[in-house]
C-alpha positions in Angstrom: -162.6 -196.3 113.8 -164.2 -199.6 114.8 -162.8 -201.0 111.4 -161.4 -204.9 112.7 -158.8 -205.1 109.8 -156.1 -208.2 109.3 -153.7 -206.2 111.3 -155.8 -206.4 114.0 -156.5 -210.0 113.6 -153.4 -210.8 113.1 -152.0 -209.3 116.8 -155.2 -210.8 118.2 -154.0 -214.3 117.2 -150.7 -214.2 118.0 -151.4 -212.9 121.6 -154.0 -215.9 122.3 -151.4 -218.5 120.9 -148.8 -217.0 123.5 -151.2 -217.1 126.2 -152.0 -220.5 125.5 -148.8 -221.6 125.5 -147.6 -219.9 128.6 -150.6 -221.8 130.4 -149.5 -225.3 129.1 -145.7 -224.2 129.8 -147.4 -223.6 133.3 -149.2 -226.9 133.4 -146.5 -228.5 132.7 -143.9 -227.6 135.2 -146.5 -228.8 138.0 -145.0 -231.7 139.5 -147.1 -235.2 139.1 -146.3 -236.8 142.1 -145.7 -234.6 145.5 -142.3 -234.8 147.2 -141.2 -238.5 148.5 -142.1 -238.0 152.6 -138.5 -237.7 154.1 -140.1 -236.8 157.4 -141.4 -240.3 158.2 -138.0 -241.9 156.7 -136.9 -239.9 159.3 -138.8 -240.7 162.2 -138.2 -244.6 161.8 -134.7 -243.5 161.6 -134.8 -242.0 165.2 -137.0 -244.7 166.5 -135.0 -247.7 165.5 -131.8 -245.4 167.0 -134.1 -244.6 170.4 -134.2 -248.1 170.9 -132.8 -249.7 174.3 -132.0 -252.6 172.6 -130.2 -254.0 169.2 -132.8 -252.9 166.7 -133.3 -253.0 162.9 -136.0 -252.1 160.8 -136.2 -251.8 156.6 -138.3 -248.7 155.3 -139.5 -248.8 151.6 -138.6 -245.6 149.6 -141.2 -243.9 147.7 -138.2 -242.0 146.3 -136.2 -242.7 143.0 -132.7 -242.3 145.3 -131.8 -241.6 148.8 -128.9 -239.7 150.3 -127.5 -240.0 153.7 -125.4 -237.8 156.6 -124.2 -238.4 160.0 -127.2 -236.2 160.8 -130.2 -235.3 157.7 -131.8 -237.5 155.2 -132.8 -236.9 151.8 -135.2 -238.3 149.0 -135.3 -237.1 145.3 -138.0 -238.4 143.2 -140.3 -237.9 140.4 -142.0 -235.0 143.1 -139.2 -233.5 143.0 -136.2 -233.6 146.2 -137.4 -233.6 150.2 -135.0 -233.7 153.3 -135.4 -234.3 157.0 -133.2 -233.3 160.3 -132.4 -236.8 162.2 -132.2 -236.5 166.2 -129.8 -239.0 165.8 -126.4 -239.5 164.4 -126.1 -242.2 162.0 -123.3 -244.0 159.9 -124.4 -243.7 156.5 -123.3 -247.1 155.1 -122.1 -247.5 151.2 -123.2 -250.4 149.6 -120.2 -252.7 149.6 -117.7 -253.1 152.5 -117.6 -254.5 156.1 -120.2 -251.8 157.5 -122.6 -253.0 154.6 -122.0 -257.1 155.6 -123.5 -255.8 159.3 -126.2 -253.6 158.1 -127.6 -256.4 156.8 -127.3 -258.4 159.5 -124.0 -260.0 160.2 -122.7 -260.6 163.8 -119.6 -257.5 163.7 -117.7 -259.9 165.6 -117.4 -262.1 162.3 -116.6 -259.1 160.2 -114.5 -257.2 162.3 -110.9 -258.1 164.3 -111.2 -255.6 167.2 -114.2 -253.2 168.0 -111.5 -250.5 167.5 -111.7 -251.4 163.3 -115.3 -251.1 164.1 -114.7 -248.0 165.4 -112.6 -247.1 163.0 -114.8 -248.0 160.2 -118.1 -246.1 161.5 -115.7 -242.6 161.6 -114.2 -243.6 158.0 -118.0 -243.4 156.5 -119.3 -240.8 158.6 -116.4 -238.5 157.0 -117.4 -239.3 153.3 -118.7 -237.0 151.4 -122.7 -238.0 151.2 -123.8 -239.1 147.8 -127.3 -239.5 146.1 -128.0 -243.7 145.8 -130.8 -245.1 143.9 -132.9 -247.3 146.4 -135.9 -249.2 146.8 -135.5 -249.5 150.3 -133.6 -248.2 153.2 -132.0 -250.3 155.9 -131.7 -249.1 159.6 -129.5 -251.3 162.5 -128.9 -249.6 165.7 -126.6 -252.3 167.8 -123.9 -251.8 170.5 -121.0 -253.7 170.0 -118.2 -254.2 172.5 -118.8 -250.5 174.1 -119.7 -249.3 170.6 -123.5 -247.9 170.1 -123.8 -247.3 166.6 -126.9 -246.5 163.9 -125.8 -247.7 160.9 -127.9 -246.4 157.6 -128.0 -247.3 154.3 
């Protein structure tokens, strides 16, 4: 009894290396970056749509892509994914398209025949099915249009 012999050793070592590497393992699954802040996205979301006025405002993503619904946003990043509750219903706009030409701007009246295609429009990307986008930045126009009052996202 007492006697350390190889066998010993030998279980000794092989339970340290396994140790070890569980603790790197470990290490390494913590995220290096927290969660992009979908929260404040968010809130500038809700502000711009509070607005009494035609209001537009960009917000710069600390997210690798962006995904929009009628009524949530989310962020997924190198933190990993966060998502947010909007007070607000929004139009999530895709990137090309007549929606797109007045998110960034353009007078709908120049893009659109009749505020009914506007309409029209609005419900036709509400109803798509929400995808993740990569973005740098996130564009938010709240306008009413010929008795529409729309927040269009994207």
């Amino acid at each position: 009894m007492g006697v350390f012999d190889a066998a010993d050793a030998l279980a000794t070592w092989v339970g340290l290396t396994l140790a070890g590497a569980a603790l790197v393992a470990a290490a390494l699954a913590i995220p290096a970056a927290p969660p992009p802040d979908a929260t404040a996205v968010a809130a500038t979301i809700d502000r711009v749509a509070a607005s009494d006025y035609d209001a537009d405002e960009a917000v710069h993503l600390d997210a690798d892509s962006v995904r929009v619904t009628p009524r949530s946003i989310g962020l997924r990043g190198s933190g990993g994914r966060a998502s947010a509750a909007l007070v607000a219903r929004v139009v999530p706009v895709p990137p090309d398209g007549p929606l797109a030409a007045v998110l960034a701007g353009r007078d709908p009246a120049l893009v659109f025949d009749t505020s009914v295609a506007f309409v029209r429009a609005a419900a036709a990307a509400r109803a798509q099915p929400p995808v993740w986008r990569a973005a740098e930045t996130l564009r938010v126009r709240h306008l009413a249009w010929r008795g529409t009052d729309v927040v269009l996202v994207g």
